[in-house]
DRENKEMI-127463 format. One line per field, with one value per residue: residue number from 1; residue in one letter; x, y, z of N, C-alpha, C in turn. Coordinates in nm, 4 decimals, decimal comma. Each point is the difference from the previous one (the first is absolute). Layout:
DRENKEMI-127463
pos	NUM;... .
code	A;... .
n.X	X;... .
n.Y	Y;... .
n.Z	Z;... .
ca.X	X;... .
ca.Y	Y;... .
ca.Z	Z;... .
c.X	X;... .
c.Y	Y;... .
c.Z	Z;... .
END
This chain:
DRENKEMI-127463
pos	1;2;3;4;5;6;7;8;9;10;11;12;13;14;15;16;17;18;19;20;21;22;23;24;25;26;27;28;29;30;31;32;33;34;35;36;37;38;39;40;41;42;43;44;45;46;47;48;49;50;51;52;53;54;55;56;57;58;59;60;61;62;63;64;65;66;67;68;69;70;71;72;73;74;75;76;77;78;79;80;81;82;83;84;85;86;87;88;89;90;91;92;93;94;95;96;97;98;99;100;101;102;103;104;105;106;107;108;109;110;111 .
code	X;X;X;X;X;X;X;X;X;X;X;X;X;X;X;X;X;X;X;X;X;X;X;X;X;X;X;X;X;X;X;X;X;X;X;X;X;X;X;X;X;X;X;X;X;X;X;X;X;X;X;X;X;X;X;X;X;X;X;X;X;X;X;X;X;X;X;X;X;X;X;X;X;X;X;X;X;X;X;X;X;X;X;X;X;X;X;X;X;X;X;X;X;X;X;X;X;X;X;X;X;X;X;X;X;X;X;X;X;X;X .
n.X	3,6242;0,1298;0,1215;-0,0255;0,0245;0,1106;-0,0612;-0,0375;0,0689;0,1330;-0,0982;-0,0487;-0,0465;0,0805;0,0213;-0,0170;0,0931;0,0372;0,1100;-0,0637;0,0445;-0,1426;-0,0825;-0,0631;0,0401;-0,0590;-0,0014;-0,1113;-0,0166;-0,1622;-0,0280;-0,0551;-0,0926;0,1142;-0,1116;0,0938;-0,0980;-0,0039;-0,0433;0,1704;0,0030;0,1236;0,0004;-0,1065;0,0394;0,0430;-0,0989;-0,0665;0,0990;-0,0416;-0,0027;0,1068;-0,0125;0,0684;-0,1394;0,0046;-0,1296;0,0549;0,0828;-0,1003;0,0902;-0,1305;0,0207;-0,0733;-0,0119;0,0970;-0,0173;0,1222;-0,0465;0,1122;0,0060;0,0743;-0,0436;0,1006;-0,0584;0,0765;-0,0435;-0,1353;0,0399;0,0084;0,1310;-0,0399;-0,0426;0,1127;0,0640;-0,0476;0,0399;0,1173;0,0030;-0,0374;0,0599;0,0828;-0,0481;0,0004;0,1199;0,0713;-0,0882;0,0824;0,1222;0,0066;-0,0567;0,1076;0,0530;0,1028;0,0989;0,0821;-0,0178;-0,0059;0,0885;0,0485;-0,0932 .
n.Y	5,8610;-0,0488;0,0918;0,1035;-0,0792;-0,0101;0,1297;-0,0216;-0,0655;0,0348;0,0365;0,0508;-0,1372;-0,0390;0,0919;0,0138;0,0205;0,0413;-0,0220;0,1467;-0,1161;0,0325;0,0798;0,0023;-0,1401;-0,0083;-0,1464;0,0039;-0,1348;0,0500;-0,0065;-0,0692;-0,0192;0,0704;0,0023;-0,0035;-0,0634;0,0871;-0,1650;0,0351;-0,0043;-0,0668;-0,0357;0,0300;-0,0967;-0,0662;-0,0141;-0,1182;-0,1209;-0,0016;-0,1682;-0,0043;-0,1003;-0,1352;-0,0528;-0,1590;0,0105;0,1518;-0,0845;-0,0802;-0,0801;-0,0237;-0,1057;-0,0277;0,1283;-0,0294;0,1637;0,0293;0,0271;-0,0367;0,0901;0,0678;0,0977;0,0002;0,1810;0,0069;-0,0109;0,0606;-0,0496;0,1123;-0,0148;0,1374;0,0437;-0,0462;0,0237;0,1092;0,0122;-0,1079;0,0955;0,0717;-0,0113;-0,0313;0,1617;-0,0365;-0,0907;0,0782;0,1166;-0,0378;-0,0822;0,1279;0,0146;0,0621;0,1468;0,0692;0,0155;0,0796;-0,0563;-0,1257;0,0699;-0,0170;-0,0703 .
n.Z	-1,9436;-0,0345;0,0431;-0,0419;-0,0942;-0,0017;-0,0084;-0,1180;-0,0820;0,0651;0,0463;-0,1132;0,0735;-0,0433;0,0749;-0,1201;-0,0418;-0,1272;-0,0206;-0,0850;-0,1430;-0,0566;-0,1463;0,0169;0,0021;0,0606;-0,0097;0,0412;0,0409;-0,0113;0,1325;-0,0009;0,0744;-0,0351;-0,0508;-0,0919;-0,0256;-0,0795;0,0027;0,0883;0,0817;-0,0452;-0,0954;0,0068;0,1336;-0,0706;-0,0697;0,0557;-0,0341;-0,0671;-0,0420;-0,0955;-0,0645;-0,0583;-0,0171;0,0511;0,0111;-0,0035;0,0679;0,0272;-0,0458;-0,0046;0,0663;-0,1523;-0,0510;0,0765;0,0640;0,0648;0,1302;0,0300;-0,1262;-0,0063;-0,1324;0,0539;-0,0331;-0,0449;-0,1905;0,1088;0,1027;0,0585;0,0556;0,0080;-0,1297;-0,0379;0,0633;-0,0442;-0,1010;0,0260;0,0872;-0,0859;-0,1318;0,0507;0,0052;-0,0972;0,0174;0,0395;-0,1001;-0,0691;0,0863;0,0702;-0,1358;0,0339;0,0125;-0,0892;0,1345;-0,0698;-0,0794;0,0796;0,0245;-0,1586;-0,0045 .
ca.X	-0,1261;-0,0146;-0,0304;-0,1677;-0,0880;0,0394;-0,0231;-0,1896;-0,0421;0,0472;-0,0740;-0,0796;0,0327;0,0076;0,0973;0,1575;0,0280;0,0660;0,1222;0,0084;0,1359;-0,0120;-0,1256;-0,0912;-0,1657;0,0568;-0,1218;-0,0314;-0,0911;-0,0754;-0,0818;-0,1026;-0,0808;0,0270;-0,0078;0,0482;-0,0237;-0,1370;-0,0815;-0,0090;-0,0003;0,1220;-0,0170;-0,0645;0,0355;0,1796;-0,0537;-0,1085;0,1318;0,1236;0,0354;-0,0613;0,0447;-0,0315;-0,0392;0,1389;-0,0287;-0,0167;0,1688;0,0446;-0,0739;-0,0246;-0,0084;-0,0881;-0,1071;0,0186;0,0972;-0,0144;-0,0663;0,0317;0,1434;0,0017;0,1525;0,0463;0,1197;0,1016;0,0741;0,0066;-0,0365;0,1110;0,0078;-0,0936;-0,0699;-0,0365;0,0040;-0,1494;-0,0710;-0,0093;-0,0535;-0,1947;-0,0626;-0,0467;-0,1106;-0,0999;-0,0278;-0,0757;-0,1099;-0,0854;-0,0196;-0,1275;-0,1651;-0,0137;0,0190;0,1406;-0,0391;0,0382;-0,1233;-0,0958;0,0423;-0,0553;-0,1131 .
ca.Y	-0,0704;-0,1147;0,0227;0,0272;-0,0749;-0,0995;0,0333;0,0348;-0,1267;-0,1435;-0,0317;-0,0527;-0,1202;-0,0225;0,1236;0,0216;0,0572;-0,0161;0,0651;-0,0117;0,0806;0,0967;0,0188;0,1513;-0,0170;-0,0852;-0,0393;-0,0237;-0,0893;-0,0349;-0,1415;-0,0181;0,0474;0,1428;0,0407;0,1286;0,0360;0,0736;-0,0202;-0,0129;0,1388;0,0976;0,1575;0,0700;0,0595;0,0856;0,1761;0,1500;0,0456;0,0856;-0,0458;-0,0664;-0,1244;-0,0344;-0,1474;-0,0718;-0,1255;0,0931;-0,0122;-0,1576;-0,0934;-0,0997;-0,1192;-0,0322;0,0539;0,0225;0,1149;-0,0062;0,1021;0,0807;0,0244;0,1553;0,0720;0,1640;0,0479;0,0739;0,1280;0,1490;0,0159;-0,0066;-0,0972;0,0637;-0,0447;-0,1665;-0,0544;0,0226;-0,1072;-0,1162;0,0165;0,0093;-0,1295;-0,0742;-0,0054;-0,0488;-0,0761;-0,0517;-0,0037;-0,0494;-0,1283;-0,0035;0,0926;0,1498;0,1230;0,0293;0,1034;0,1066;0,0273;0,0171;0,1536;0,1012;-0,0086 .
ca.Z	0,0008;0,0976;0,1533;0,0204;0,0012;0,1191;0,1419;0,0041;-0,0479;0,0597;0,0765;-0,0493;-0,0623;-0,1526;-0,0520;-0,0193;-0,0835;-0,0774;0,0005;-0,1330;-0,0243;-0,1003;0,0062;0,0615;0,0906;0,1458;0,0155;0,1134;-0,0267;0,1542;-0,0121;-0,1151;0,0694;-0,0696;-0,1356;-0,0223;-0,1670;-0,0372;0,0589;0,1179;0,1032;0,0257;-0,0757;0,0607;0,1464;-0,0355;-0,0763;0,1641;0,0986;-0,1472;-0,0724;-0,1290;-0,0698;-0,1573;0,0724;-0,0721;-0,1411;-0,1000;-0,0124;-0,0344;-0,1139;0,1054;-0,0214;0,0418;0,0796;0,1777;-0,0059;0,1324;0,0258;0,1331;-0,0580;0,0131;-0,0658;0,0839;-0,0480;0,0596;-0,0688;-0,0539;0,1317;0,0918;0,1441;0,0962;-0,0174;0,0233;0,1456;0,0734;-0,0713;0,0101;0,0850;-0,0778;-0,0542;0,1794;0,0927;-0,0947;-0,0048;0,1638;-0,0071;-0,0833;0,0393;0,1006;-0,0444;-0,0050;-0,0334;0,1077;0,1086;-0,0486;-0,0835;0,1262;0,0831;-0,0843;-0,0238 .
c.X	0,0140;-0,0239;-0,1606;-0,0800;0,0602;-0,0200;-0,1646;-0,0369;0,0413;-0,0796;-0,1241;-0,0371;-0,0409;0,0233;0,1507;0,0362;0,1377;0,1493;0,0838;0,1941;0,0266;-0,0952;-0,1155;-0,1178;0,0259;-0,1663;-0,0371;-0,1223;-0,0210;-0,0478;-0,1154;-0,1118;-0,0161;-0,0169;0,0405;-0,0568;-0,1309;-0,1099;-0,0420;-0,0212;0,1020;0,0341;-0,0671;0,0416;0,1394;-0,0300;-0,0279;0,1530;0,0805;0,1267;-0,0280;0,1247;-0,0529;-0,0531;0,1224;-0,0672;-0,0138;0,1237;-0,0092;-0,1061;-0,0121;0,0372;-0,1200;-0,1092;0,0340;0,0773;-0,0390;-0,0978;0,0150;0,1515;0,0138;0,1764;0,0194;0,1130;0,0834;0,1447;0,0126;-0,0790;0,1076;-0,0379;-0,1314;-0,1507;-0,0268;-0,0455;-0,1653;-0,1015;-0,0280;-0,0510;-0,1779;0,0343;0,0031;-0,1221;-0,1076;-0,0255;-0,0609;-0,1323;-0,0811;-0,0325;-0,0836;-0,0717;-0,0387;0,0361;0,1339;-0,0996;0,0046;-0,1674;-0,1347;-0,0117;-0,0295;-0,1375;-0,1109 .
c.Y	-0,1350;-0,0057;0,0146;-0,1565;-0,0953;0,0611;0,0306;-0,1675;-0,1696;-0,0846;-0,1007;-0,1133;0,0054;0,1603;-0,0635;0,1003;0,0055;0,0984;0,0259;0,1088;0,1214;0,0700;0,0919;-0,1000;-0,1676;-0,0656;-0,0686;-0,0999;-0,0048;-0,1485;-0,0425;0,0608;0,1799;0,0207;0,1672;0,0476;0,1077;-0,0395;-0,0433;0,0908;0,0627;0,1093;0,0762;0,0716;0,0481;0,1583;0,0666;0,0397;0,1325;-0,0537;-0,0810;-0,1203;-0,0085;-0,1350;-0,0507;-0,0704;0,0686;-0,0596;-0,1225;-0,0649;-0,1315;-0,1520;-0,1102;0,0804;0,0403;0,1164;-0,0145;0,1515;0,0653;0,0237;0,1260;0,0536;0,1151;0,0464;0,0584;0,0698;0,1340;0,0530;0,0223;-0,0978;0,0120;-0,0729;-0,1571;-0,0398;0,0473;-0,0855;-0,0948;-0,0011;-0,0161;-0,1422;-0,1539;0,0270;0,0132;-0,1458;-0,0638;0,0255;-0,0889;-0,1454;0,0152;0,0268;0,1020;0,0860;0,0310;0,0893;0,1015;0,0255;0,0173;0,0868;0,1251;0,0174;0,0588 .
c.Z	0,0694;0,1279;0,0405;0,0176;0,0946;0,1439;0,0188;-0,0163;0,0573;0,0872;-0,0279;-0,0819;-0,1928;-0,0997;-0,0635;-0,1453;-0,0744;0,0345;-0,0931;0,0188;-0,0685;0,0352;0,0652;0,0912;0,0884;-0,0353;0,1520;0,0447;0,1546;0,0070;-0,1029;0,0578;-0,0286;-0,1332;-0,0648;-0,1391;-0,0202;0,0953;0,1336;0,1467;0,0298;-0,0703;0,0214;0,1088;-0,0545;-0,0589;0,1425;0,1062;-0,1266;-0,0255;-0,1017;-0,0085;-0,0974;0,0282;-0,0942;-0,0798;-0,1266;-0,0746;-0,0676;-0,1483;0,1124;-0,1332;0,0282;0,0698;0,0772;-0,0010;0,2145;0,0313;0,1406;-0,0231;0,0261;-0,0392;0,0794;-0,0731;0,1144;-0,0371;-0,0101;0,1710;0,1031;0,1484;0,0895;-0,0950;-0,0018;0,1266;0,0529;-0,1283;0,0229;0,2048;0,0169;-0,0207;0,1300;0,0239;-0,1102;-0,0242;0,1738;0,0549;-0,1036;0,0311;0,1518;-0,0310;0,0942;-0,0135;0,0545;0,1073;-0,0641;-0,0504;0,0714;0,0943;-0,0699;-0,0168;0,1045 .
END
């Protein structure tokens, strides 16, 4: 999963993510401008690409009110190499539609 994301994600100003020693899930923080929660558009476009995440503010006890919202939990306990890698492939082009307000190509071609 890292790789993946360091090859779908390095690019992208304020992408970064976690380098876990353990564990089943890699967290992943978009720019702010990317809202990942119930009530944002990425989820959504991540369902229309066929992927799923866990928004990250599902993850956090905010302080003061405050839980961040362009958080995102990735598993990657129970997914082989092949599937990660096209996952975290969609999820780029969800978020790259979602910060152009519009549609992956894929989807726009399907239609």
């Amino acid at each position: 999963m890292l790789g993946a994301l360091r090859r779908e994600f390095s690019d992208l100003p304020g992408a970064r993510w976690t380098h876990p020693r353990g564990g089943m899930f890699v967290w992943l923080t978009l720019p702010g401008d990317v809202q990942t929660g119930p009530g944002g558009r990425l989820i959504q476009a991540a369902i229309d690409e066929g992927v799923l995440y866990i928004p990250g503010e599902f993850g956090h006890v905010g302080e003061n009110g405050s839980v961040p919202t362009n958080e995102i939990r990735l598993a990657y306990g129970d997914a082989t190499v092949e599937q990660i890698d096209e996952g975290i492939r969609r999820l780029r082009i969800s978020v790259d539609s979602v910060r152009s307000g519009s549609r992956s190509p894929e989807l726009m071609t399907a239609s």
